[in-house]
C-alpha positions as CSV (number, residue, x, y, z in Angstrom):
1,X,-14.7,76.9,-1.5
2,X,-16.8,77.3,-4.3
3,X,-20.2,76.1,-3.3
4,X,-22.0,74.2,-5.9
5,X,-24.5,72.1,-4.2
6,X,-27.2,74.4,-3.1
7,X,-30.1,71.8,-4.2
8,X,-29.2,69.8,-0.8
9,X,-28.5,73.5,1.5
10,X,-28.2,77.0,0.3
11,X,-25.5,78.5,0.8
12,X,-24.3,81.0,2.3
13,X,-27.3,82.8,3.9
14,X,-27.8,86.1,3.7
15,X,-26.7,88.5,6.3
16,X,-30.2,89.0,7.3
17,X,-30.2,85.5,8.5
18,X,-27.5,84.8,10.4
19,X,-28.1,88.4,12.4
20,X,-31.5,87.3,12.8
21,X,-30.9,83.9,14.4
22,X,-28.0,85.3,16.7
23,X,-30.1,88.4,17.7
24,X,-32.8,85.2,18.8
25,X,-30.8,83.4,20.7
26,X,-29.5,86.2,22.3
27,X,-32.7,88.4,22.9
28,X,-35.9,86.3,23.2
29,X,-35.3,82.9,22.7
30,X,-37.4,81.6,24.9
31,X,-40.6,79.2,24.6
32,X,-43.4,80.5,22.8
33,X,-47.1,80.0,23.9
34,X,-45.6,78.6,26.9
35,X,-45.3,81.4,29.3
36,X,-46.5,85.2,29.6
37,X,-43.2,87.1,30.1
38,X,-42.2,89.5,27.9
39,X,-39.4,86.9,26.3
40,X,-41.9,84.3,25.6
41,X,-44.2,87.1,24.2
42,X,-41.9,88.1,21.6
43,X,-41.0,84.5,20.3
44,X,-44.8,83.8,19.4
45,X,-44.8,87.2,17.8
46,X,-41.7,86.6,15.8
47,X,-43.1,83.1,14.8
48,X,-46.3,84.3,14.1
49,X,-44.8,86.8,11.6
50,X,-42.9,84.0,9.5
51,X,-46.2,82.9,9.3
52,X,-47.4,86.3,7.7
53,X,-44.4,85.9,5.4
54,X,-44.7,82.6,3.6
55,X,-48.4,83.3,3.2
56,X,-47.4,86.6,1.4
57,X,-44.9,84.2,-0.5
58,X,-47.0,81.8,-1.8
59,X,-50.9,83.6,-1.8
60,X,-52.2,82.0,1.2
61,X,-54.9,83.6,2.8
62,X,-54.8,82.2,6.8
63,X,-51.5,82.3,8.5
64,X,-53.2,79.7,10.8
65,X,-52.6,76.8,7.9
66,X,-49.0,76.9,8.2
67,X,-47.7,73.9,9.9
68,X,-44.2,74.1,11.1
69,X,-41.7,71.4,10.2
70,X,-38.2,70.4,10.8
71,X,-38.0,69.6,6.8
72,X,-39.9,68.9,3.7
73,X,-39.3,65.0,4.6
74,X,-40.8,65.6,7.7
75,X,-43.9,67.8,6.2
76,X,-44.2,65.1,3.3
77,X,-44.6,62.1,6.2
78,X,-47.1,64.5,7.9
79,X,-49.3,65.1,5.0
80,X,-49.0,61.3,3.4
81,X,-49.6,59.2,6.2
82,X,-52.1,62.3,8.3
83,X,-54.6,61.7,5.0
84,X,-54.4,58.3,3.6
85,X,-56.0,55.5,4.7
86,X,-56.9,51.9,4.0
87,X,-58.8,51.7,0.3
88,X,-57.4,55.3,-0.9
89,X,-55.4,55.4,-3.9
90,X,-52.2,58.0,-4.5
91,X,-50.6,58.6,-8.0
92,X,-47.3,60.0,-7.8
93,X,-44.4,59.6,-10.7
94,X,-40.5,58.3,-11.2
95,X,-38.9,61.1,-10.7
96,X,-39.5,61.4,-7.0
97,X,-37.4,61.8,-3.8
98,X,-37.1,59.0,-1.6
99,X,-38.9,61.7,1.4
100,X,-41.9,61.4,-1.5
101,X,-41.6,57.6,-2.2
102,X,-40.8,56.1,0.9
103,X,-43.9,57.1,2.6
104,X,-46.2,56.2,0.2
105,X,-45.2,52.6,-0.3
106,X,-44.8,52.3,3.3
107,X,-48.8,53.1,3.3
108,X,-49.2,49.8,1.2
109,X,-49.1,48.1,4.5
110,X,-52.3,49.0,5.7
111,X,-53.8,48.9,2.2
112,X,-53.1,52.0,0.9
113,X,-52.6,51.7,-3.4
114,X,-50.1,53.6,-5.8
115,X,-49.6,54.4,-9.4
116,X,-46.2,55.4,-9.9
117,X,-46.4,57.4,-13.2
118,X,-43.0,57.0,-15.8
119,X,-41.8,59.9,-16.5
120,X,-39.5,60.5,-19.9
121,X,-36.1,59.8,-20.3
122,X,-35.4,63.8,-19.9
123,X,-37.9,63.4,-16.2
124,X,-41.1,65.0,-17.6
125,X,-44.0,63.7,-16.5
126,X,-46.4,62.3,-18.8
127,X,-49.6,63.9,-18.3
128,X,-52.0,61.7,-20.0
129,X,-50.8,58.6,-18.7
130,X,-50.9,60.5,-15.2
131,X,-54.5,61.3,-16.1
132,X,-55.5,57.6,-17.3
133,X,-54.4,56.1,-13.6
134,X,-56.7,58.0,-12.1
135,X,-59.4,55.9,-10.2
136,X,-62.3,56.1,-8.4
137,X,-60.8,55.6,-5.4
138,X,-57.8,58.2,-6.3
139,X,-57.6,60.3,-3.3
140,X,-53.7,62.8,-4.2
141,X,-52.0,63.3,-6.8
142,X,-48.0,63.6,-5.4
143,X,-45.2,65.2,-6.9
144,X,-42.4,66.9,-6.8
145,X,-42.4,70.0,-8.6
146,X,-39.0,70.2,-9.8
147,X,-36.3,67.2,-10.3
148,X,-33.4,67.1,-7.4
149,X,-31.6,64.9,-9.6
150,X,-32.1,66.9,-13.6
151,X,-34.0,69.9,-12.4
152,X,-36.7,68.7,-14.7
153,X,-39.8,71.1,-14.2
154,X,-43.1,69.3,-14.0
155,X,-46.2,71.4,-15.5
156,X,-47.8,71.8,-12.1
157,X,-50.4,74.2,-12.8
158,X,-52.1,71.7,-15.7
159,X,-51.9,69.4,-13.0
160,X,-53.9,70.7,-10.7
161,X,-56.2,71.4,-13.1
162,X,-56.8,67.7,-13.9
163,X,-57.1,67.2,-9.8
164,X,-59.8,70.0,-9.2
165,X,-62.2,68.6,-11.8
166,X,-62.1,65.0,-10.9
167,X,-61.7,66.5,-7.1
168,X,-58.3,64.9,-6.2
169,X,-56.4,66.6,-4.0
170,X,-52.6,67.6,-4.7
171,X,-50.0,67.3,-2.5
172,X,-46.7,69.3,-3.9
173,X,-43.1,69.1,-3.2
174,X,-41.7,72.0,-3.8
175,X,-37.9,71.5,-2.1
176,X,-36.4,72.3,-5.6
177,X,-38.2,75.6,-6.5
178,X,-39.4,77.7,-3.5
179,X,-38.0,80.8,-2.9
180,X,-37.1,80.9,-7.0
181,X,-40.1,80.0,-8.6
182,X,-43.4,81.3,-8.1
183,X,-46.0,79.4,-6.2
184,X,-49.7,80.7,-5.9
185,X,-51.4,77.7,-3.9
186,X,-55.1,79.0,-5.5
187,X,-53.9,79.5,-9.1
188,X,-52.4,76.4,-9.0
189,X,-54.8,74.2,-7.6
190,X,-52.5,73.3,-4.5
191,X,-54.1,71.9,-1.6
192,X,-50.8,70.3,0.3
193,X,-47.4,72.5,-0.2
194,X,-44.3,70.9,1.3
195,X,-41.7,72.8,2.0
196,X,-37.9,72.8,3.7
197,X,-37.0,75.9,5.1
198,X,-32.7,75.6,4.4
199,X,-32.8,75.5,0.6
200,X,-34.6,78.1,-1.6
201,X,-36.3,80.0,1.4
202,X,-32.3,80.8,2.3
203,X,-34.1,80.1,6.2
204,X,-31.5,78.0,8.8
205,X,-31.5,73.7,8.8
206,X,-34.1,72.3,10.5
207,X,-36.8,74.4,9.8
208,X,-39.5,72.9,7.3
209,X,-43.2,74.2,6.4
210,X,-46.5,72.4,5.7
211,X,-48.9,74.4,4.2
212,X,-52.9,73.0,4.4
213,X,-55.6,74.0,2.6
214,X,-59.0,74.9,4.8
215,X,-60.9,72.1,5.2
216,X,-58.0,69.5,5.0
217,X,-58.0,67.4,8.1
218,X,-54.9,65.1,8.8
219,X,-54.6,62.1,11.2
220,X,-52.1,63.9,14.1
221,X,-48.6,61.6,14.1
222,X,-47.6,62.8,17.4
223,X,-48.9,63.9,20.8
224,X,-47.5,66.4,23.4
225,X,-47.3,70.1,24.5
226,X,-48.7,72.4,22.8
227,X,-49.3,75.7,24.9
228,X,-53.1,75.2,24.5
229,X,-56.0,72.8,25.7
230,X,-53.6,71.9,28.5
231,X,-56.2,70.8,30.6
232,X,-56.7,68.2,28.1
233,X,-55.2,64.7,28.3
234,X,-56.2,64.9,24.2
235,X,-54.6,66.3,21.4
236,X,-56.1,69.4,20.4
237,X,-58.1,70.0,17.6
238,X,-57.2,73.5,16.4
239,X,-54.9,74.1,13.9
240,X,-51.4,74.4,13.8
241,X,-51.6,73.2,17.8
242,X,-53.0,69.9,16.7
243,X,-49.1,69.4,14.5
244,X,-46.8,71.5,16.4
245,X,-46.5,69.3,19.7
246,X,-42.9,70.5,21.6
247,X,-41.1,73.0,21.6
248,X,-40.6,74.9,18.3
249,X,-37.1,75.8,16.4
250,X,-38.0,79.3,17.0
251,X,-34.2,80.9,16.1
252,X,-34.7,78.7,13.3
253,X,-38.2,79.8,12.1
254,X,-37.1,83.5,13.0
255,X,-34.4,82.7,10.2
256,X,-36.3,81.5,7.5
257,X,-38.4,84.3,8.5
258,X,-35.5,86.8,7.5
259,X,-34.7,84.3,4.6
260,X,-38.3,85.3,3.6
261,X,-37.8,88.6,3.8
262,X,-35.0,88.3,1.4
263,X,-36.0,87.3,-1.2
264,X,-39.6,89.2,-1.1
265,X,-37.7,92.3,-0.7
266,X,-34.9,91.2,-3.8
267,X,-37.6,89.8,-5.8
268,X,-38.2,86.0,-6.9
269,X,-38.2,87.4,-10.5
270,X,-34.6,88.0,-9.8
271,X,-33.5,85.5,-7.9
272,X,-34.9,83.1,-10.9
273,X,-33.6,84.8,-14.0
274,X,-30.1,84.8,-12.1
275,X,-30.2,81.1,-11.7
276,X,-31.4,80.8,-14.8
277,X,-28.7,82.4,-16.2
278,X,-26.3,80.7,-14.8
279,X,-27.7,77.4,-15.4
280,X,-28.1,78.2,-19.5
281,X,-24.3,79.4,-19.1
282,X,-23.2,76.4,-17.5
283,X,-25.2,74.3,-19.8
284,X,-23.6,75.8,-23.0
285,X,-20.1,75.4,-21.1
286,X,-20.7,71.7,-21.2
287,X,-22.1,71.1,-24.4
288,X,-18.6,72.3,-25.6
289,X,-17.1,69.0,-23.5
290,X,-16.7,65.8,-25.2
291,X,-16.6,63.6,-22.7
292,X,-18.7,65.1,-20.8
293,X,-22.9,63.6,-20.6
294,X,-25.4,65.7,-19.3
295,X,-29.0,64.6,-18.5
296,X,-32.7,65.9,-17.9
297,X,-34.2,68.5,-20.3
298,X,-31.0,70.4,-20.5
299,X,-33.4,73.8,-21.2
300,X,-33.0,76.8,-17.9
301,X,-36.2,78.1,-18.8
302,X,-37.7,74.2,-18.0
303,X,-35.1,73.2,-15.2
304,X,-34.3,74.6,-12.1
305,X,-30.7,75.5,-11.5
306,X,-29.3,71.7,-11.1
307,X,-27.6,70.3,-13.4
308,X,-26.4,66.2,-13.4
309,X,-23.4,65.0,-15.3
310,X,-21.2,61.9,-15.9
311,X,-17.6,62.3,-17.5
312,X,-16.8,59.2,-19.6
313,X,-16.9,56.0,-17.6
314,X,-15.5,57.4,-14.4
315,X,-17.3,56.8,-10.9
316,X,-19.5,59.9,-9.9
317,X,-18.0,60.0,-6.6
318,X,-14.8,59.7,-7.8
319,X,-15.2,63.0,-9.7
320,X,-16.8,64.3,-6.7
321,X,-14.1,63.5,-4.7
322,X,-11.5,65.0,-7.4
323,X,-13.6,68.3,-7.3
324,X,-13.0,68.6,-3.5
325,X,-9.9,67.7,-3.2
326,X,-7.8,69.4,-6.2
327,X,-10.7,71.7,-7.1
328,X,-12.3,73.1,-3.6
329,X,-15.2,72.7,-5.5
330,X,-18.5,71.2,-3.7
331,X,-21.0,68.8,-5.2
332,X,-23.0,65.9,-4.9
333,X,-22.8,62.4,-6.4
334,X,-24.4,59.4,-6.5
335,X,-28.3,58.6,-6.4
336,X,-29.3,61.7,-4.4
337,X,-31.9,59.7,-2.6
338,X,-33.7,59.3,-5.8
339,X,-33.3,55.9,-7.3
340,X,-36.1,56.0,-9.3
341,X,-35.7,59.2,-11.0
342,X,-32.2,57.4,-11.7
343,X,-33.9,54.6,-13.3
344,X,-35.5,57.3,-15.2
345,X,-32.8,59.0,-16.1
346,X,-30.8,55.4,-17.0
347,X,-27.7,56.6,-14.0
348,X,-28.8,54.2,-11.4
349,X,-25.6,52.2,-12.2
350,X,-23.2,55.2,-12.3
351,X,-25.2,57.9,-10.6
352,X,-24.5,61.6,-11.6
353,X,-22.1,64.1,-10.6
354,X,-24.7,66.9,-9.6
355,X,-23.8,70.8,-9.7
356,X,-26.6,73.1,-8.0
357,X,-26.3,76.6,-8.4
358,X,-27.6,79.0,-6.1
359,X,-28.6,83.0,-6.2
360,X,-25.0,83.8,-4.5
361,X,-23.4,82.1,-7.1
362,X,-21.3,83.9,-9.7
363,X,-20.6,83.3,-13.4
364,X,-16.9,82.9,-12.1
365,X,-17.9,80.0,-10.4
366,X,-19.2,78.0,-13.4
367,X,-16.1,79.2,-15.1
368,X,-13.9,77.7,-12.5
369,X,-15.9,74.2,-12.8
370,X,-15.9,74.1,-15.9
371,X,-12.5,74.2,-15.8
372,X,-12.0,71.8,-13.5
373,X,-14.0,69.3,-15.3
374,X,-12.0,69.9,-18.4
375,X,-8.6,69.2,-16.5
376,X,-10.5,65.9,-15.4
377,X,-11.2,65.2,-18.6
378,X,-7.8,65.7,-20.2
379,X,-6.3,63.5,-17.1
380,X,-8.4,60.4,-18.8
381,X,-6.3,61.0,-22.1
């Protein structure tokens, strides 16, 4: 199969990965903090070394303000609802993922209020009308910081500019571009960094990070074990304890770990310019294709690698459907869990056809859709 949908899971891993996670399970996969052996010794060593890791990755000085997650959705419900409260304010935009949206207006229960900033019809943010919501009761700014639907990349670092003088904080999802992109949390004004762990990062499925800036207390959203304080019928205070109640995906984390190590060791530059490559290639490919409609900025060096399409009037999961079946090509269609950025994008009534290239993808790849979307094409004739 020829694996074109890498926004949603990357794919495959490399080797270091999956001989990382078996050698895990295998070896020491026991659970950490919880006992003294020599098993349970080595899995909080292991985990505490991913920790080392993704601080290296992203210019983070404590490995102690990395909160493990089982996904970004689940770090983006941790930070949103652990900070907010009744009277605070939260400006985020329309190009958002529903893991982004939904918690936010579910906060408008208990009196929580958004601005929900319109982005341009390409998915760029508008930055002055971003900075005009602001209010005095504006607590985060929230946002994505690349499009899962157009790839659109959102000037983050002008952002969090605005945010530190009028001493906002910002929250950013960065599903879409860690791992390619780089992300230095103090350059770039970042005080929340959401983060899954199966995308970018190359790390195993249900492994997610939350990164918190010193100083950043958030309201706990679960209670339980935590190998420390348990004396204490209380959550405890210190942090990551106070987040990481149960038992932790340690083969998981020992993964991403090795995902980590990956790409430090390749080198982000290269792992973006790849993409980037291939996305300008597939770009061009398309432009070529009359019936073909593509949306967002449609410019690699201001997209990540994801790129949304319609052909004609057809269904976009009926051309999904066509690219597995006759193709063994893998996509996604539809509204991606975004139905705003849809909006945006003026798809919600069709959707897109989404192709998401990865860093083990090949030029021969986009050739081979490309082809395939042709031979669609010509079927419409």
């Amino acid at each position: 199969m020829i694996y074109l949908d890498n926004a949603a899971t990357s794919f495959p891993k490399p080797e270091e990965v999956y001989r990382a996670v078996d050698k895990c399970l295998r070896e020491y996969s026991a659970n950490p903090g919880r006992s003294g052996h020599r098993m349970a010794l080595r899995a909080g060593r292991e985990i505490y070394e991913t920790r080392e890791l993704i601080c290296k990755l992203f210019n983070i000085e404590n490995p102690m303000q990395i909160i493990f997650t089982y996904n970004a959705t689940d770090s983006l419900n941790l930070a949103i609802k652990g900070l907010l409260k009744r009277g605070d304010h939260v400006i985020t935009s329309s190009m958002e993922h529903n893991s982004l949206i939904r918690p936010i207006k579910a906060l408008e229960e208990i009196g929580v209020e958004n601005t929900i900033v319109q982005c341009k019809e390409e998915g760029l943010i508008r930055v002055n009308e971003l900075r005009s919501s602001i209010k005095d009761n504006t607590k985060l700014i929230a946002l994505s910081h690349a499009s899962n639907v157009a790839g659109t990349l959102m000037p983050i670092k002008a952002i969090g500019k605005i945010a530190r003088a009028k001493n906002i904080l910002l929250l950013l999802d960065a599903a879409q571009t860690a791992g390619v992109y780089r992300i230095d949390v103090k350059k770039m004004n970042i005080d929340l960094l959401a983060v899954p762990g199966h995308k970018g990062l190359m790390g195993p499925q249900g492994t997610g990070i939350l990164y918190l800036r010193k100083g950043i207390e958030l309201r706990h959203i679960k209670e339980g074990g935590t190998g420390s304080k348990s004396e204490s019928l209380l959550q405890p205070e210190i942090i990551p304890d106070r987040y990481e109640s149960g038992t932790p995906n340690t083969p998981g984390i020992v993964g991403l770990g090795a995902g980590i190590k990956f790409i430090l060791d390749t080198g982000i530059d290269k792992i973006r310019e790849h993409e980037e490559e291939l996305t300008a290639y597939m770009l061009k490919k398309l432009k070529e294709i009359d019936k073909v409609k593509v949306y967002g900025i449609k410019n690699a060096k201001q997209q990540a690698s994801v790129i949304s399409i319609n052909i004609g009037d057809l269904d976009s999961s009926e051309v999904s459907y066509i690219l597995d079946k006759a193709f063994d090509i893998a996509v996604r269609s539809g509204l991606h869990c975004a139905p705003l950025a849809h909006k945006t994008l003026g798809t919600f009534e069709q959707g897109t056809v989404r192709f998401s290239m990865g860093y083990f993808n090949k030029k021969e790849d986009i050739d081979n859709a490309i082809n395939a979307i042709k031979r669609i094409c010509e079927e419409m004739d």
